[in-house]
C-alpha beads as a LAMMPS data file, in Angstrom:
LAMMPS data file: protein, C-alpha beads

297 atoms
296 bonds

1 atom types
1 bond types

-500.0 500.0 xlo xhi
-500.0 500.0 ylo yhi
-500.0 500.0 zlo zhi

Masses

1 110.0

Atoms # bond

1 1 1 196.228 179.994 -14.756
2 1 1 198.087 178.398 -17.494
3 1 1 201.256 175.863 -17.244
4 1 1 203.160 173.879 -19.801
5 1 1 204.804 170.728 -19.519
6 1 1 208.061 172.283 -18.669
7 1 1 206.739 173.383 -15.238
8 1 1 205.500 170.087 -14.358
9 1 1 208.701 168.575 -14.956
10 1 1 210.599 171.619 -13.258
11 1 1 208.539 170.507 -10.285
12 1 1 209.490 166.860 -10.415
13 1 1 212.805 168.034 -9.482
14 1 1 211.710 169.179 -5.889
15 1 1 213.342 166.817 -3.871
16 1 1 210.901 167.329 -1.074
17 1 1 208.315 164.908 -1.752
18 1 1 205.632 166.945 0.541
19 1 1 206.398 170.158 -0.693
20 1 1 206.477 168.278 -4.806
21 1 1 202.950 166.769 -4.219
22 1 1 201.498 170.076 -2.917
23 1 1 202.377 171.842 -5.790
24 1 1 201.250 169.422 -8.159
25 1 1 198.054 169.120 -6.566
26 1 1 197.541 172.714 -6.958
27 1 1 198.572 172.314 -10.520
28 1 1 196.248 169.776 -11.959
29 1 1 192.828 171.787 -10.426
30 1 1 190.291 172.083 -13.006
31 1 1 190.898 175.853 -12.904
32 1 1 194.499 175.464 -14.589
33 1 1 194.778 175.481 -18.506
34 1 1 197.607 172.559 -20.102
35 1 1 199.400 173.853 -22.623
36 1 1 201.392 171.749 -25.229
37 1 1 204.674 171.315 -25.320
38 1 1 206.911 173.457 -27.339
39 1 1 208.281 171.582 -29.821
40 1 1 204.298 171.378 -30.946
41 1 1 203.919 174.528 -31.456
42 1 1 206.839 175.077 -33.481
43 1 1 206.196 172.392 -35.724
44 1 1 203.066 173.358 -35.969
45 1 1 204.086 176.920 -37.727
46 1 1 206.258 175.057 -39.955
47 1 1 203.662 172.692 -41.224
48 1 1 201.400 176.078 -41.799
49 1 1 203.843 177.118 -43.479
50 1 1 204.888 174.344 -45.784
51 1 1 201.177 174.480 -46.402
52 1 1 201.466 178.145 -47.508
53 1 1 204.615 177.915 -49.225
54 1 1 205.434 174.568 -49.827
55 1 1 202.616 172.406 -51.050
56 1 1 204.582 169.647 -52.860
57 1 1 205.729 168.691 -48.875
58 1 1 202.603 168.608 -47.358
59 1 1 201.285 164.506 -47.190
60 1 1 197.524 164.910 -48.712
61 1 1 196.540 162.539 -46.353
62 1 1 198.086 163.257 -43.001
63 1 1 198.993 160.617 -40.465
64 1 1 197.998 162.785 -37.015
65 1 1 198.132 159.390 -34.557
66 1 1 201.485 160.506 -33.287
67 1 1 200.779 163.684 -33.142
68 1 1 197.801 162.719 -31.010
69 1 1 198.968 160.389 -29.046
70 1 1 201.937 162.543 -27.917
71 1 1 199.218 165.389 -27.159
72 1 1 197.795 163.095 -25.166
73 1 1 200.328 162.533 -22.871
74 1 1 201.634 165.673 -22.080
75 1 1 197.998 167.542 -21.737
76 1 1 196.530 164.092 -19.519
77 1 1 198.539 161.204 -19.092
78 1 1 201.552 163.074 -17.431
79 1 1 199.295 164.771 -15.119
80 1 1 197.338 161.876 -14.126
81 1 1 200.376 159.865 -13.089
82 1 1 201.968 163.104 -11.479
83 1 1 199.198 163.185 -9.233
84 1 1 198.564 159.419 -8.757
85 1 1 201.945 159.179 -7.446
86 1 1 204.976 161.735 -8.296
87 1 1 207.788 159.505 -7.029
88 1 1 208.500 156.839 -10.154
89 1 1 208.392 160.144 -12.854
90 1 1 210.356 162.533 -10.292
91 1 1 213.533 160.048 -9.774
92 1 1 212.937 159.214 -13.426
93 1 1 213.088 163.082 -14.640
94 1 1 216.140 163.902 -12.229
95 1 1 217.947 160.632 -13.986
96 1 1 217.310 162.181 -17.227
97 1 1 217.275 166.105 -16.772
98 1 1 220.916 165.946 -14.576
99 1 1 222.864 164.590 -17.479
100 1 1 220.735 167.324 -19.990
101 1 1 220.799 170.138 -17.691
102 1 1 224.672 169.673 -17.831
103 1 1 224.846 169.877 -21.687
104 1 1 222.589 172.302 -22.182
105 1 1 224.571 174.333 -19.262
106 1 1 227.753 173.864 -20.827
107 1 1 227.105 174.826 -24.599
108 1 1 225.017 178.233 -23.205
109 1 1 227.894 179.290 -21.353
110 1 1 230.001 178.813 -23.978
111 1 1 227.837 181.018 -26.371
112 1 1 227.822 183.445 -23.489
113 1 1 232.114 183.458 -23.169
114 1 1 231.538 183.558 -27.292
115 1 1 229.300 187.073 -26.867
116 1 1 231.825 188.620 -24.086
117 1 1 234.923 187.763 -25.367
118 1 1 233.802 190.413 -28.389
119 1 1 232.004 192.349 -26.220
120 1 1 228.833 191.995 -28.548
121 1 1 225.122 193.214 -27.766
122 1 1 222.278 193.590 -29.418
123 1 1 220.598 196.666 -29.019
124 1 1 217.720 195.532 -30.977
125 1 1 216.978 192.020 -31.467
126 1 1 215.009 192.420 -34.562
127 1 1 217.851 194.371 -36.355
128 1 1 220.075 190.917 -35.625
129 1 1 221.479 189.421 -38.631
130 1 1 224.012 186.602 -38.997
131 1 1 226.680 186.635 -42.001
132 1 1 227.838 184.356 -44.344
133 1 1 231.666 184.478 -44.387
134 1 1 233.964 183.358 -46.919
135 1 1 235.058 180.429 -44.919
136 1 1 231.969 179.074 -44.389
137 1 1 231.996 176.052 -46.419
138 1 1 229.484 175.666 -48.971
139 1 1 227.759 172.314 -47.283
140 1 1 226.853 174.633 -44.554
141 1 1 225.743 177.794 -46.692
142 1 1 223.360 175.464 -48.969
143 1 1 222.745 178.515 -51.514
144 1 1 223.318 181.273 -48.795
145 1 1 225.419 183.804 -50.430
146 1 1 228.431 184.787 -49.152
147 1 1 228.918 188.628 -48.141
148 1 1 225.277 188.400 -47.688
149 1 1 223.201 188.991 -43.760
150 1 1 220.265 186.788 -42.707
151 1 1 217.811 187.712 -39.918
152 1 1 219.509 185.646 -36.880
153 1 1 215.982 183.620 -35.972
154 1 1 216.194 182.327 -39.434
155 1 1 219.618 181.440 -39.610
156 1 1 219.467 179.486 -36.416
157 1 1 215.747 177.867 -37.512
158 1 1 216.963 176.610 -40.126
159 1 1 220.184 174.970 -38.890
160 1 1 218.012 173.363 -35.514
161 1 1 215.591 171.524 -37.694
162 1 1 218.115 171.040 -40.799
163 1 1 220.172 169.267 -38.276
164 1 1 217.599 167.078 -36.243
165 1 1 215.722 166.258 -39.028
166 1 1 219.239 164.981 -40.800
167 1 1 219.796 163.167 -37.504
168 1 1 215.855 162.525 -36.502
169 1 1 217.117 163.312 -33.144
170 1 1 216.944 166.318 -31.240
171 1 1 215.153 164.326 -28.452
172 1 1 213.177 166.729 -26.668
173 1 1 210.875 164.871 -24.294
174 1 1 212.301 162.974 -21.153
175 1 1 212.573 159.026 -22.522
176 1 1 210.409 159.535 -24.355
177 1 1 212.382 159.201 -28.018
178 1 1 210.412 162.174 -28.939
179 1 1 211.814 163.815 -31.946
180 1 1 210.902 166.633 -33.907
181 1 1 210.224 164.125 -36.991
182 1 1 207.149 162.747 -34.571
183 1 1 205.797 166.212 -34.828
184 1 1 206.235 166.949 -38.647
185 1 1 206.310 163.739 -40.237
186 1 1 202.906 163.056 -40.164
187 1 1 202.225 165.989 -42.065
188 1 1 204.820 166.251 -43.892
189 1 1 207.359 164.251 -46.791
190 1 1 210.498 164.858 -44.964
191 1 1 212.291 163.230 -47.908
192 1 1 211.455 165.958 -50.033
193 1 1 211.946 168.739 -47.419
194 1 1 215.840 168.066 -47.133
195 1 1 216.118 166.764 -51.042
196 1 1 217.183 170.079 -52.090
197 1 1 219.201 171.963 -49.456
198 1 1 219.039 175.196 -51.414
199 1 1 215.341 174.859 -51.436
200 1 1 215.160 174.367 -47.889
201 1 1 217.173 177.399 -47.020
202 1 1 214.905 179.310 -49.174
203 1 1 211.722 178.153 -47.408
204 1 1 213.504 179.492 -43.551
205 1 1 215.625 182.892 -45.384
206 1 1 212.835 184.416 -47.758
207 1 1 209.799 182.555 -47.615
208 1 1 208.605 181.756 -43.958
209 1 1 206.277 184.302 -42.614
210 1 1 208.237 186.088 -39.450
211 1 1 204.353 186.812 -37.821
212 1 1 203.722 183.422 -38.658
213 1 1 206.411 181.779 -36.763
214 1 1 206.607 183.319 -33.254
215 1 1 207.285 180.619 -31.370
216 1 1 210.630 179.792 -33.624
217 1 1 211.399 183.495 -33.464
218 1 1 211.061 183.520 -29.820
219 1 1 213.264 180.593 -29.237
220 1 1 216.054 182.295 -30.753
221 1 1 215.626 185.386 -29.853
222 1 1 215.133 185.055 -25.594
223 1 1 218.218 182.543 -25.835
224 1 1 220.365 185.746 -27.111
225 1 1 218.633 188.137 -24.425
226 1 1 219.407 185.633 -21.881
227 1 1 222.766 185.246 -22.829
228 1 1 223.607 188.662 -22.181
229 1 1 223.017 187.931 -18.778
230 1 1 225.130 185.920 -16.398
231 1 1 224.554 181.602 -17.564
232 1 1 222.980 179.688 -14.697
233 1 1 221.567 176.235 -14.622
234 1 1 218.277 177.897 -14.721
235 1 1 218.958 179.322 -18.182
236 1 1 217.730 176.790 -20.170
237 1 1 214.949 176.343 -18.637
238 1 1 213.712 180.116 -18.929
239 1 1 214.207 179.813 -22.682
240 1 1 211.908 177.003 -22.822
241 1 1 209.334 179.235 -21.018
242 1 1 209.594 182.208 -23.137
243 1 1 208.091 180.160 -26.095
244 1 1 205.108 180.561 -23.767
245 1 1 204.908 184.190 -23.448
246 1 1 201.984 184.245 -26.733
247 1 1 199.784 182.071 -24.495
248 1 1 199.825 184.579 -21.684
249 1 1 197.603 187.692 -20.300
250 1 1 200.246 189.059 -17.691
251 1 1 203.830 186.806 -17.381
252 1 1 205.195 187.098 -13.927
253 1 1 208.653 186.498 -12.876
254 1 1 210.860 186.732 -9.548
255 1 1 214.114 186.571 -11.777
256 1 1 215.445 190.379 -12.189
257 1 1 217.419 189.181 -14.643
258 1 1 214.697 187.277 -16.460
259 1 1 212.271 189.669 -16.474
260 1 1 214.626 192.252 -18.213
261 1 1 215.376 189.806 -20.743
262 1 1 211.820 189.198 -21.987
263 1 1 211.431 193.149 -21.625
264 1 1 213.863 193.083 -24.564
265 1 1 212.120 190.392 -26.370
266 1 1 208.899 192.145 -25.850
267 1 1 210.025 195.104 -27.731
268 1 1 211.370 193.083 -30.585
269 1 1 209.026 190.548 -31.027
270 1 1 206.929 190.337 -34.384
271 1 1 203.744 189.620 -32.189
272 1 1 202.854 191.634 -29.892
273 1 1 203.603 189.738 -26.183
274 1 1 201.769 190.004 -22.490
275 1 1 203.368 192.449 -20.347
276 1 1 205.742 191.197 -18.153
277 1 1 206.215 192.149 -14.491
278 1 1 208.564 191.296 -11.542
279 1 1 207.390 190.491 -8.342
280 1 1 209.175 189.603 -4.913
281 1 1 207.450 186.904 -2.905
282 1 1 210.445 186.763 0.008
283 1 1 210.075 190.546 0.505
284 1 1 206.624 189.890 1.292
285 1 1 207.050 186.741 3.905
286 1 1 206.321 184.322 1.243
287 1 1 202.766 184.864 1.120
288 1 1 203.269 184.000 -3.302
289 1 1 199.259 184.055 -3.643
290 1 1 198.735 187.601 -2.054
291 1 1 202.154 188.717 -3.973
292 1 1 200.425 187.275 -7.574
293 1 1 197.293 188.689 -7.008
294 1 1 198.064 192.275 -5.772
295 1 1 200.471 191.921 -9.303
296 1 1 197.493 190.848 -11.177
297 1 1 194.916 193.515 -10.102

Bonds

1 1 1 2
2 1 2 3
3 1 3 4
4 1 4 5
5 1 5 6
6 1 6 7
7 1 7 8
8 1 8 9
9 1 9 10
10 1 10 11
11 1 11 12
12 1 12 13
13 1 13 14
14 1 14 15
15 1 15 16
16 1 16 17
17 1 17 18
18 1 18 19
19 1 19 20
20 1 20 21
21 1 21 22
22 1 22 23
23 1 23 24
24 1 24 25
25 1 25 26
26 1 26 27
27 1 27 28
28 1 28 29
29 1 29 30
30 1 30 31
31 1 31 32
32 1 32 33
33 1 33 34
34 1 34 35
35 1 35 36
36 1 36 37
37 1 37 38
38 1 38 39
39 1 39 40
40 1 40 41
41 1 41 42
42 1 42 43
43 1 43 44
44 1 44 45
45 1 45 46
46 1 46 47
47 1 47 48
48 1 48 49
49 1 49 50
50 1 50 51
51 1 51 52
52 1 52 53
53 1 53 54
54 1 54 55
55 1 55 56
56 1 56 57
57 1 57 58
58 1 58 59
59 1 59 60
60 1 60 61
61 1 61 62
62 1 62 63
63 1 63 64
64 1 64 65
65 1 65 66
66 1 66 67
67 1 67 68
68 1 68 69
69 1 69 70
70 1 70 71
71 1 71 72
72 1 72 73
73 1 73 74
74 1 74 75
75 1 75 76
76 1 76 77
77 1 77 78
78 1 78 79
79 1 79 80
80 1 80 81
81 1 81 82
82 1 82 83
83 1 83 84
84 1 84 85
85 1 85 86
86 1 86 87
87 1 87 88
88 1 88 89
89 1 89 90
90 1 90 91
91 1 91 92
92 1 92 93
93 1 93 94
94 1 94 95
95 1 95 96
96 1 96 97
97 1 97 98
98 1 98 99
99 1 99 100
100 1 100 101
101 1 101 102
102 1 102 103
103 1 103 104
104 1 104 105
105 1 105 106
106 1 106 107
107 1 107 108
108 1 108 109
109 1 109 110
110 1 110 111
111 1 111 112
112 1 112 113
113 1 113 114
114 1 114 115
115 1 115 116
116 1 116 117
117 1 117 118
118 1 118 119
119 1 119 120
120 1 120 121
121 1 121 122
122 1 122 123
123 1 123 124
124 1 124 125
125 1 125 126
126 1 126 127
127 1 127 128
128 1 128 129
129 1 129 130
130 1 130 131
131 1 131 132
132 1 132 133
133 1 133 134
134 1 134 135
135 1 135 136
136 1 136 137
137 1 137 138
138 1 138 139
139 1 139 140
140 1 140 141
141 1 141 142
142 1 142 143
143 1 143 144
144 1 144 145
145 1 145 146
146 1 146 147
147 1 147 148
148 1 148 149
149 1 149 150
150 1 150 151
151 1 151 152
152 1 152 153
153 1 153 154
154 1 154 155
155 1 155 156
156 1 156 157
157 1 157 158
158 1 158 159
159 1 159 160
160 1 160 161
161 1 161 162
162 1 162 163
163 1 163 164
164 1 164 165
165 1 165 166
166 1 166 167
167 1 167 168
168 1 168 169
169 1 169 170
170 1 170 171
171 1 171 172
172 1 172 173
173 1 173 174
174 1 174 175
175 1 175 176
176 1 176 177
177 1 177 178
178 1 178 179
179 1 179 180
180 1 180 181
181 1 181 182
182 1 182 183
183 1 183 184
184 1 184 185
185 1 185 186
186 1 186 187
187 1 187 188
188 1 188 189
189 1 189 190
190 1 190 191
191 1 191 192
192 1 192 193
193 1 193 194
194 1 194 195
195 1 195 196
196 1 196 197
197 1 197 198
198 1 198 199
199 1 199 200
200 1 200 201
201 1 201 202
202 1 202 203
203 1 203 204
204 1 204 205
205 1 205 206
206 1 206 207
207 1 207 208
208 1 208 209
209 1 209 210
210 1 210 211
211 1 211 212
212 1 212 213
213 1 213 214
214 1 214 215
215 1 215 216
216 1 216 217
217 1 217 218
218 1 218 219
219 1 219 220
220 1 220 221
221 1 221 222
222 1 222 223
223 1 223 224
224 1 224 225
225 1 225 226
226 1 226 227
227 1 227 228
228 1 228 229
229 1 229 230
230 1 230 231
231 1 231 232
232 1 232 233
233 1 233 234
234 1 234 235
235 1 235 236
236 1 236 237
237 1 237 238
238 1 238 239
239 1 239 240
240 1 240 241
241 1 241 242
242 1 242 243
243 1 243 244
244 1 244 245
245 1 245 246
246 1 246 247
247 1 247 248
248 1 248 249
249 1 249 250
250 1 250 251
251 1 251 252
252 1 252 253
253 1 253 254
254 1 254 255
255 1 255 256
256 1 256 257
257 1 257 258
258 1 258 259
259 1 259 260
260 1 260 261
261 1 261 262
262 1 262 263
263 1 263 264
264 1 264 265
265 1 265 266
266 1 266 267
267 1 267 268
268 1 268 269
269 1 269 270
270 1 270 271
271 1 271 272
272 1 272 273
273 1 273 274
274 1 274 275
275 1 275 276
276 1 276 277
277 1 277 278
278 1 278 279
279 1 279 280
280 1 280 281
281 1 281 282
282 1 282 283
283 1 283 284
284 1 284 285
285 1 285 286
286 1 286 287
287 1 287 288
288 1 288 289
289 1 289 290
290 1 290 291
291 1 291 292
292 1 292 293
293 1 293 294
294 1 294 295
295 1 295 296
296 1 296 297
């Protein structure tokens, strides 16, 4: 079994203290594999990628303690305290995730309205391309020619990290302060990444790597799938764990809705993904470990 640090602090939420501990315990056996976060993994494809494409940003000597330290945390520390005692990190993640949740709640369902009110769909999310109008202002645009179409995932890479990076914000990591500049700094001059804007859309438009990048690819591209479904709370959180989908064998899901969402994804993605199966626990008396392993066999 393999969990990220999104499910452990999905489960910090469980107001049921008993029921909270129980799961947790189960969760930090030796048997289950702790996967990084996903901010990580994206940043580590870009740095790849600079590396590839981009040598003048790569730091020759790289600063990993941040890195490491943060790696540390979320693949040991977290845990350790989780199972110490969940209490002070649940009331703390509820304090934190409420107000987030919210946001995150509010801007999705206004991307959905967005998608409805023009009755748009993509039929195939690799065939998805965003234009640049003749209103877009050129500070946005940054050498992207007007008239012209860009592959959706790039367009929206390269405005997330043009945007935290600008800011250093994007905190991603409950009080924490984590930003995405903890995860590429280190490896990278920053400075010289957003020095030339034009450059910078050139590295995300022509000369990233689409196999290269999945985890980028598949942040943008299970938000639109699951915005073609009705906007819940839970939204958010299911696009955070379909940047996981690469790290599975078989990706189970109760969620009808879900599931037929990353079916979509599946058949766009530029990797190929684990195959992805719904299951019904309360149709079978809630017995979840007989319903997972008759899904597994």
């Amino acid at each position: 079994m393999r969990t990220p640090p999104a499910t452990l602090l999905e489960v910090l939420r469980t107001k049921d203290a008993q029921k909270r501990d129980r799961i947790i315990d189960a969760m930090t056996s030796r048997h289950w594999v702790r996967l990084p976060t996903e901010a990580d993994v994206e940043c580590q494809e870009i740095v790849a990628e600079a590396r590839r494409t981009r040598p003048e940003w790569v730091r020759r000597l790289p600063q990993p303690g941040r890195p490491a330290d943060l790696r540390e945390f979320w693949k040991r520390r977290i845990w350790r305290q989780a199972a110490q005692d969940s209490a002070p990190l649940a009331a703390r993640q509820r304090r934190f995730m409420d107000a987030l949740e919210n946001h995150v709640f509010g801007v999705l369902k206004s991307d959905s309205l967005a998608m409805r009110e023009v009755d748009w769909r993509a039929e195939d999310l690799a065939k998805v391309t965003y234009l640049a109008t003749e209103e877009a202002p050129d500070s946005y645009l940054a050498g992207w020619q007007r008239g012209t179409h860009i592959a959706g995932w790039r367009v929206e890479a390269r405005d997330v990290f043009r945007e935290a990076l600008h800011r250093q914000g994007l905190k991603v990591l409950a009080e924490r302060g984590t930003t995405y500049e903890d995860w590429l700094a280190p490896y990278l001059h920053l400075d010289r990444m957003l020095r030339d804007p034009e450059d910078f859309t050139r590295f995300w438009f022509r000369d990233v790597n689409e196999a290269q990048m999945p985890r980028n690819w598949l942040r943008w591209g299970s938000r639109v799938a699951l915005l073609e479904h009705k906007v819940t709370k839970s939204t958010g959180r299911d696009n955070q764990l379909a940047c996981y989908l690469p790290d599975c064998d078989v990706f189970l899901s109760e969620d009808r809705r879900f599931v037929r969402a990353l079916q979509r994804v599946k058949a766009a993605a530029p990797i190929p993904l684990p195959e992805i199966r719904l299951v019904d626990v309360e149709a079978s008396g809630g017995r979840a470990v007989e319903v997972i392993a008759a899904a597994l066999d």
